[in-house]
C-alpha positions as a printed NumPy array, in Angstrom:
array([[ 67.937, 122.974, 127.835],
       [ 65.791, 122.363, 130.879],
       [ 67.239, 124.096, 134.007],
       [ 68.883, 121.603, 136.967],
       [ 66.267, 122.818, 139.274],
       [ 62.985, 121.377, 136.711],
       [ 65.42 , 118.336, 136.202],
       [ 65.712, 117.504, 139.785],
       [ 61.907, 117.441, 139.94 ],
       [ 60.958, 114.913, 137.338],
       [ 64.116, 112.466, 137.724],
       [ 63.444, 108.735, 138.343],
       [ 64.504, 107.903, 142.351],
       [ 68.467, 105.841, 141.665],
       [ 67.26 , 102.819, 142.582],
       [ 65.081, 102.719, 139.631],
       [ 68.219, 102.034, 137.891],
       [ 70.836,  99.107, 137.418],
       [ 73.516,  98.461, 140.383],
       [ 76.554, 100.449, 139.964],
       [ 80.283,  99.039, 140.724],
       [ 82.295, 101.904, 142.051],
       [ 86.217, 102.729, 142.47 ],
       [ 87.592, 105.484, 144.52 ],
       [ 90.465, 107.293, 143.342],
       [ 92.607, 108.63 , 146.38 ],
       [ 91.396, 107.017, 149.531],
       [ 91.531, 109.623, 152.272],
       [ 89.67 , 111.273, 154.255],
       [ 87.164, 113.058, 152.341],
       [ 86.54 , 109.359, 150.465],
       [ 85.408, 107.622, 153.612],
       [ 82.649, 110.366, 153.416],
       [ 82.086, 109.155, 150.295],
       [ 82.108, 105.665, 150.94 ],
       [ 79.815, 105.668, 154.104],
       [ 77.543, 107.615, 152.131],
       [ 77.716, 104.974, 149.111],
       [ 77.527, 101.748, 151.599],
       [ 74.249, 103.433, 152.308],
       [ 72.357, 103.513, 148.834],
       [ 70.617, 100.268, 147.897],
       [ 72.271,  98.703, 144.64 ],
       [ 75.589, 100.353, 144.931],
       [ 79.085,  98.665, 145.643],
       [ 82.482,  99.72 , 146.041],
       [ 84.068,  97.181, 143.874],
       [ 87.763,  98.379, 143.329],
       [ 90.536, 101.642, 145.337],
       [ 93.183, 102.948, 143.938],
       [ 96.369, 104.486, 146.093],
       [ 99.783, 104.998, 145.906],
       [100.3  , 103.022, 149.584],
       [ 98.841,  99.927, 149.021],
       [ 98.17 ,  99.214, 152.797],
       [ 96.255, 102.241, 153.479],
       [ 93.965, 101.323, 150.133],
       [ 93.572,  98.027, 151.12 ],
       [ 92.947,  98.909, 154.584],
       [ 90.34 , 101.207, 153.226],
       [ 88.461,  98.549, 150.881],
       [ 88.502,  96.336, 153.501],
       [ 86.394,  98.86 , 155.838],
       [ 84.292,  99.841, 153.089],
       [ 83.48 ,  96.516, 150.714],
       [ 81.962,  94.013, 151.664],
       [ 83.388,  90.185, 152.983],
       [ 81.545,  88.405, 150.109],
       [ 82.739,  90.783, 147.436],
       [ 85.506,  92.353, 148.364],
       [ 87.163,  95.496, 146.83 ],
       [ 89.99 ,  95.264, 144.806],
       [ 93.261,  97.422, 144.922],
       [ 95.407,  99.162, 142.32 ],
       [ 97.905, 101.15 , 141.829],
       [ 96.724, 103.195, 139.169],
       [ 93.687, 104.044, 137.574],
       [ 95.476, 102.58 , 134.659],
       [ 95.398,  99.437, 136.316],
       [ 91.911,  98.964, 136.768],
       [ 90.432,  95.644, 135.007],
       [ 88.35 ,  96.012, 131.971],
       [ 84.722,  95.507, 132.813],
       [ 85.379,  95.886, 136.693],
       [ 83.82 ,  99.189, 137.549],
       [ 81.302, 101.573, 136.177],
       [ 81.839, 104.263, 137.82 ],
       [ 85.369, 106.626, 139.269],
       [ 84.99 , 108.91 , 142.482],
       [ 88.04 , 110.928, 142.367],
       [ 89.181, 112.186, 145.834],
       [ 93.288, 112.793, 145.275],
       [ 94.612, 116.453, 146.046],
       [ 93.629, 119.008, 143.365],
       [ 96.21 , 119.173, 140.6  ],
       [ 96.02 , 114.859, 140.413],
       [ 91.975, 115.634, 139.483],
       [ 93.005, 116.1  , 135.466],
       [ 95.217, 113.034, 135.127],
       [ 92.794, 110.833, 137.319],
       [ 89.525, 111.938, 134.83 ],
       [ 90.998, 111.755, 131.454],
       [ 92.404, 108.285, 132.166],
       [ 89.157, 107.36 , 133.726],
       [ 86.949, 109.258, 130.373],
       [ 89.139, 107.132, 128.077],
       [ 88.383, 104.268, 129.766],
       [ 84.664, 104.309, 129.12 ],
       [ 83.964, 105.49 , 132.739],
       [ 81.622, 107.605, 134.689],
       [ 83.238, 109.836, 136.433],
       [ 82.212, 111.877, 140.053],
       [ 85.271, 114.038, 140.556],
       [ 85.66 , 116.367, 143.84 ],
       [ 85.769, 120.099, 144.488],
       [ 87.453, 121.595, 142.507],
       [ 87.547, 119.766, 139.066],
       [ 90.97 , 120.343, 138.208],
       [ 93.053, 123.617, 138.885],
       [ 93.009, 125.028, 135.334],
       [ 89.903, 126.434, 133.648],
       [ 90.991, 125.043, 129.996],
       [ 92.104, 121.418, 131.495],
       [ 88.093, 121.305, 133.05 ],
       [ 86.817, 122.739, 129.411],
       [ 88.923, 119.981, 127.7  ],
       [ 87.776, 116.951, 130.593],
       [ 84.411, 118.221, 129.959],
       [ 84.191, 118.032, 126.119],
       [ 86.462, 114.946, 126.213],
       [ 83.294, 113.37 , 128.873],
       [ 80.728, 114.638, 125.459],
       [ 83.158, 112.797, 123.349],
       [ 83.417, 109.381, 125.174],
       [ 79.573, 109.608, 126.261],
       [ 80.542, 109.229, 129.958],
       [ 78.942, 111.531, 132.741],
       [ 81.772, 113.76 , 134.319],
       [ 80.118, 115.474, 137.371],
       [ 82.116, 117.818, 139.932],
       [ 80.984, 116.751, 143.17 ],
       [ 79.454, 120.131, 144.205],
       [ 77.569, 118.475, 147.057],
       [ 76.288, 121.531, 148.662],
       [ 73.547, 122.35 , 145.504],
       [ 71.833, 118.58 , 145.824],
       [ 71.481, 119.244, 150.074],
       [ 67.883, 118.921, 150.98 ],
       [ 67.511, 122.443, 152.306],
       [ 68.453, 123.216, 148.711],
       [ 65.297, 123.205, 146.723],
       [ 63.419, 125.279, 149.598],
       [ 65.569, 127.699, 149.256],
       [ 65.282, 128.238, 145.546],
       [ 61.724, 127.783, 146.033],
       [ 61.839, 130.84 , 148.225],
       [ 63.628, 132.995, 145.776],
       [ 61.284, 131.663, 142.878],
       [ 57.958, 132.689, 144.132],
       [ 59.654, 135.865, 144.777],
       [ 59.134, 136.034, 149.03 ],
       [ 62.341, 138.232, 149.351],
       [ 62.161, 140.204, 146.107],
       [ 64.445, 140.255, 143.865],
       [ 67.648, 139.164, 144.918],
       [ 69.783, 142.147, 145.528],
       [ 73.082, 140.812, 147.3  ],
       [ 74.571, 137.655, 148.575],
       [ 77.262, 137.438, 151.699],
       [ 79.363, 134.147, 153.863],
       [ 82.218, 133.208, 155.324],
       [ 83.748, 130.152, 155.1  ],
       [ 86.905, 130.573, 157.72 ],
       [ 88.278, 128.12 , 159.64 ],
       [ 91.473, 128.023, 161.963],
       [ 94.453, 125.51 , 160.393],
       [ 97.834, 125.521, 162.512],
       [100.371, 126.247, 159.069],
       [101.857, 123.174, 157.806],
       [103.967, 124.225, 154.729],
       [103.82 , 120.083, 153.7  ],
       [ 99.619, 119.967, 154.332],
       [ 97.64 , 120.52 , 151.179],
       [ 95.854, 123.392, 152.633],
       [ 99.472, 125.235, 152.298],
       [101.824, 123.847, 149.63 ],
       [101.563, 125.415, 146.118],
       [102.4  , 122.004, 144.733],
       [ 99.39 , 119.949, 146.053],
       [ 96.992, 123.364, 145.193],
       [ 96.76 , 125.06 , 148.309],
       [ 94.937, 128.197, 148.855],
       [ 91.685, 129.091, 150.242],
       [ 90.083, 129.986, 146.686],
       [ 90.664, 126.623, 145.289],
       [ 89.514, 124.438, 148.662],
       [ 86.562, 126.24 , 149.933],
       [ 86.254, 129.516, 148.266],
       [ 84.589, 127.322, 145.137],
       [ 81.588, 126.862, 147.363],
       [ 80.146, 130.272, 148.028],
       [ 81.025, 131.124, 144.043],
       [ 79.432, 128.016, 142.939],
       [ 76.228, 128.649, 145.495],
       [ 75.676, 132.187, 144.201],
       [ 75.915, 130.898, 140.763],
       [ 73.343, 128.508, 141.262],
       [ 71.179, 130.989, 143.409],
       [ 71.444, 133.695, 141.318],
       [ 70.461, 131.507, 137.843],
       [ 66.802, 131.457, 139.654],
       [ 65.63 , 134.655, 139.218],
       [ 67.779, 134.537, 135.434],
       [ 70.961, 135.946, 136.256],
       [ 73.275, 133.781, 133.804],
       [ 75.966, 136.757, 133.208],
       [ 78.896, 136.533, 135.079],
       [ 80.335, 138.74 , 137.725],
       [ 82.782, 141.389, 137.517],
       [ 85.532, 140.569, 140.946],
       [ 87.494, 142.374, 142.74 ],
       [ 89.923, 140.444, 145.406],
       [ 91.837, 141.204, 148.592],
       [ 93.956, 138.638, 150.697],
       [ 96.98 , 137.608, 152.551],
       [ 99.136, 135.262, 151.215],
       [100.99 , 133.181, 153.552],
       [104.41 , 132.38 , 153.879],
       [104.152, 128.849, 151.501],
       [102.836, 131.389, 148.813],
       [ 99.252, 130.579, 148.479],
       [ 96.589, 132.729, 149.925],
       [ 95.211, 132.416, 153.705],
       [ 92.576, 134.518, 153.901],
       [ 90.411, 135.851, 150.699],
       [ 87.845, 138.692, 150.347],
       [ 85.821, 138.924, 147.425],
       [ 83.709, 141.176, 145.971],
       [ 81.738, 140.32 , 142.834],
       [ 78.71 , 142.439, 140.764],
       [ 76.043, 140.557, 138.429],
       [ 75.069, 142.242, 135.565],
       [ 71.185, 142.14 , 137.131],
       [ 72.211, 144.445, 139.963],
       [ 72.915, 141.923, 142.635],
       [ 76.443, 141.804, 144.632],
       [ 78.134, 139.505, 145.996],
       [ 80.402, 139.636, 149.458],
       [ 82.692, 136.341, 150.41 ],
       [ 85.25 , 135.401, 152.83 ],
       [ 87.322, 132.617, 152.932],
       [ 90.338, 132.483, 155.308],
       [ 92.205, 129.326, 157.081],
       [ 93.529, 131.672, 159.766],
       [ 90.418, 132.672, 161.545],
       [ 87.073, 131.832, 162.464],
       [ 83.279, 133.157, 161.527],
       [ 79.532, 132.742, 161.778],
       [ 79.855, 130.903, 158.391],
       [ 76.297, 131.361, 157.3  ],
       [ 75.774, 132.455, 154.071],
       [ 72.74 , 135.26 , 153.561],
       [ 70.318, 136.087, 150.658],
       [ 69.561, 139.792, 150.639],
       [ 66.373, 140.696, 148.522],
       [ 63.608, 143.601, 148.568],
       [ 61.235, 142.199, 150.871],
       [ 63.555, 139.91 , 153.215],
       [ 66.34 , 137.994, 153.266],
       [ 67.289, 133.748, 153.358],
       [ 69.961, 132.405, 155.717],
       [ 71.785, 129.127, 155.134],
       [ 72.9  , 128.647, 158.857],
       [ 76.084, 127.769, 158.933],
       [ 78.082, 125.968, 158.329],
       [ 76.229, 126.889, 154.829],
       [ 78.065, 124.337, 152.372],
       [ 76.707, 121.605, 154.457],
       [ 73.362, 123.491, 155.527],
       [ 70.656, 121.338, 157.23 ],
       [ 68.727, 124.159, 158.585],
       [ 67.259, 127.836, 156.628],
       [ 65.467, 130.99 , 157.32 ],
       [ 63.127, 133.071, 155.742],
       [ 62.887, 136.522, 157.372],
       [ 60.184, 139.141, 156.008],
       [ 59.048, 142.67 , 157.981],
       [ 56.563, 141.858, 160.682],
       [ 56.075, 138.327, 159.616],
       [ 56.846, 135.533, 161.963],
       [ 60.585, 133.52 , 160.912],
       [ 59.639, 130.59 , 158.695],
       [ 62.357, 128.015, 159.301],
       [ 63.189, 124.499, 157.616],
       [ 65.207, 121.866, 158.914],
       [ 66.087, 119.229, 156.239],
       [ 68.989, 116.439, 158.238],
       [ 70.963, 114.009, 156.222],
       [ 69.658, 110.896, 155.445],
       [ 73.304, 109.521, 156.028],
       [ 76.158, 112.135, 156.016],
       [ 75.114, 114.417, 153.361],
       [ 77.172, 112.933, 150.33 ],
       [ 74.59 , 110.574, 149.455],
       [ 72.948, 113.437, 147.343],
       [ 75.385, 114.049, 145.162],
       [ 75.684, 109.994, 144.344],
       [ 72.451, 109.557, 143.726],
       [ 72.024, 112.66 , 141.153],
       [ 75.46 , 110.816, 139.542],
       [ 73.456, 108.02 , 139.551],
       [ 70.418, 109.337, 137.68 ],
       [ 72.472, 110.99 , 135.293],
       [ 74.209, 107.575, 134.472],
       [ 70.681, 106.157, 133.734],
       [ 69.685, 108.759, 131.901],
       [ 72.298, 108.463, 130.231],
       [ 73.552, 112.396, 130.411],
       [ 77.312, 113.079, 130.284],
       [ 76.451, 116.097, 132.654],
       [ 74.735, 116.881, 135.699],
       [ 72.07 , 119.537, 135.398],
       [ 71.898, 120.444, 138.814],
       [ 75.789, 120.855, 138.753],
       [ 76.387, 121.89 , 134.571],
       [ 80.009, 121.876, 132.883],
       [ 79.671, 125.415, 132.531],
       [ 79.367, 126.53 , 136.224],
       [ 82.171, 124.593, 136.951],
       [ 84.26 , 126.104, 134.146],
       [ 82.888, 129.535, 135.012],
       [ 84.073, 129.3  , 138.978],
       [ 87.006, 127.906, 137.94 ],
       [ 87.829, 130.793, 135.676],
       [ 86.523, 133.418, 138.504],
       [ 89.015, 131.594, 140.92 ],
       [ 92.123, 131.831, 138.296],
       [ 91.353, 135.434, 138.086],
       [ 91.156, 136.042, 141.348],
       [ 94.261, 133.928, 141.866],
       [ 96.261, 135.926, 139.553],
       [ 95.311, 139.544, 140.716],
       [ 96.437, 137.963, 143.99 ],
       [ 99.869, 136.909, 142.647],
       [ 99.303, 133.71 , 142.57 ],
       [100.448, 131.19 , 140.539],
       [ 98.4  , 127.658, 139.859],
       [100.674, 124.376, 140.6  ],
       [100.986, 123.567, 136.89 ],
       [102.412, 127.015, 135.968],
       [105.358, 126.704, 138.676]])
């Protein structure tokens, strides 16, 4: 199969295809992201949300849909009206992903699910076979890897101006006061950092790391700190590719950092200046050569990316993304369980 970087190349522009009706699963904040982001792309309309407190959803269509056409409210994803979307965005804490997809899948829907996919490595092997079944795209909405900056950077590492890559290092730390009821913390809504940030410099690397041909997968090793809810606070991670390269990550709610992440090759190295999951700006360093730097803003707030791949894959008809495969998402997802349980710790759905 063609790699996501030669499909990203040759794909039509979205609004080469038909209009898309959208519902958004969980309206918080992370979906009025989303939804700015979606009132921005020509064609596209949020037709229908679904919450549990009907006044924040309808408070939230009634921000986000327009007067003429306005967005209808549910309860459930169960609920929503044959024929009256095309398309899911789920946005509800992690362990209500798997429910949320499959009921969307057997629907006959699209499906754009966020970070991560579900909690459980088999649940996102099964949601991904059942999307092949129902011939329905199921994308997780790894936003970082369709960022402008993105393809520059690969370019870099493809024509070989650092080398070959030899090691990879970020942070991703950020200070939280501890809430034991905020998702960040309780074990019931997934909390730890693996699971809500430390997906992105795994998935990153993956991607990275798949342009010079590394497609083996990492041996770990794990330190952290688990915090008095029982999920882990601060996370560092060690991981070594089969090719030679390493891999050095931090992830911590208790702390802050530079948060850039770094490509280390023979010749040079590539910085994603933080913060590096929602990079705008790079760097190419080489011996005695003068910085080459890129700055690539947001058209609108960065999330528009990852709709508009979704919506190429829908006319394409694919029931994955290539620039964000099933498999990378299962393979993270496995690396984070493992990590998890040399850690201690134990996923929502095995409490």
């Amino acid at each position: 199969m063609l790699s996501g970087r030669i499909l990203r190349g040759t794909m039509s522009s979205p609004d080469s295809f038909a209009p898309l009706r959208w519902a958004v699963i969980g309206p918080g904040a992370i979906a009025q992201r989303f939804a700015q982001a979606l009132a921005g792309i020509p064609g596209q309309r949020l037709a229908a949300v679904v919450g549990r407190d009907a006044g924040r959803a309808g408070a939230f269509a009634a921000r986000w849909s327009a007067a003429a056409t306005p967005a209808r409210v549910h309860a459930s994803v169960g609920s929503l009206g044959n024929g009256e979307v095309d398309a899911v965005y789920v946005a509800t804490p992690h362990p209500a992903h798997g429910a949320a997809v499959r009921t969307a899948l057997d629907a006959g829907l699209h499906v754009l699910c966020e970070k991560p996919l579900v909690i459980s490595p088999d649940e996102a092997a099964e949601l991904c076979a059942l999307a092949r079944t129902r011939g329905r795209l199921l994308m997780e909405a790894f936003w970082s890897r369709l960022l402008p900056v993105m393809p520059v950077v690969r370019g870099w590492i493809g024509e070989s101006r650092i080398g070959r890559v030899q090691g990879l290092q970020a942070s991703f730390c950020f200070a939280l006061p501890f809430d034991p009821a905020a998702r960040h913390f309780d074990p019931a809504l997934g909390g730890g950092v693996l699971l809500d940030i430390g997906v992105y410099p795994l998935g990153l690397a993956r991607d990275l790391l798949a342009v010079q041909g590394e497609h083996g997968e990492p041996t770990l090793q794990v330190t952290g700190r688990i915090g008095a809810s029982g999920v882990e606070e601060r996370v560092a991670m060690t991981l070594a590719w089969p090719g030679g390269a390493v891999g050095q990550f931090v992830c911590a709610f208790d702390g802050r950092a530079p948060n850039d992440l770094v490509v280390m090759g023979e010749s040079g190295f590539i910085t994603l200046h933080g913060p590096f999951w929602e990079c705008t700006r790079a760097s190419l360093v080489r011996q005695g050569e003068p910085i080459e730097a890129v700055e690539r803003p947001f058209r609108i707030n960065g999330f528009e990316y990852e709709i508009e791949e979704a919506i190429r894959c829908i006319g394409l008809g694919l029931v994955e993304s290539p620039a964000v495969p099933h498999a990378d998402t299962v393979a993270v997802l496995r690396q984070v369980d493992a990590m998890r349980g040399t850690l201690g710790v134990r996923r929502a759905d095995e409490r």
